[in-house]
N, C-alpha and C positions, 0 to 999 in steps of 0.2 A: 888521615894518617894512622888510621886503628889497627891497618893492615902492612904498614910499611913498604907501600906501592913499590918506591923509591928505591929502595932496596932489594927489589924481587930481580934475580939473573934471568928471568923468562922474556927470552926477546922475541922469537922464532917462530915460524909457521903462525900456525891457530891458537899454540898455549896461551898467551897473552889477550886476547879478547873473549881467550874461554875462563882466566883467570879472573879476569873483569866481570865477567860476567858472576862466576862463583862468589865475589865478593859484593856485587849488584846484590845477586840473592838473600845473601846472610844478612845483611843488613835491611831490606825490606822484613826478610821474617823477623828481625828483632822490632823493627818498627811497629810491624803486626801483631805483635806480644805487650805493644803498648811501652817499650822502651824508648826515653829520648835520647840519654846519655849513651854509646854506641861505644864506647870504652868502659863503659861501667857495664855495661851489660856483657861484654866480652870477657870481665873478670867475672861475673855472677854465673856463667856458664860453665868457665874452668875451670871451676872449681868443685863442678859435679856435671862429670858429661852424660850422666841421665836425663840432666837436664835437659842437654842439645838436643836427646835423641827424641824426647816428650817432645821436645817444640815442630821438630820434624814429622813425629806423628801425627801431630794436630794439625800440620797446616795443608 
């Protein structure tokens, strides 16, 4: 629930298993980064999106 699946309006066409899929990804790359907590890591990111952009560079 780090993404609030539940509450995404994307029902339609492809948006939905591509949305799946974008949040598939972010959380392997956190995993990747050696995070376990996937909400704590979600706030250590927001807090400085250079952060996101280094983690995307690296991976």
């Amino acid at each position: 629930m780090s993404y609030q699946e539940d509450k995404s309006l994307v029902r339609t066409g492809n948006a939905p298993r591509v949305m799946a899929s974008l949040r598939g990804l972010a959380i392997s790359l956190l995993r990747l980064d050696a995070h376990t907590n996937i909400a704590a890591a979600n706030r250590h990111y927001a807090r400085d999106p250079q952060r996101g952009l280094h983690l995307l560079q690296t991976a």
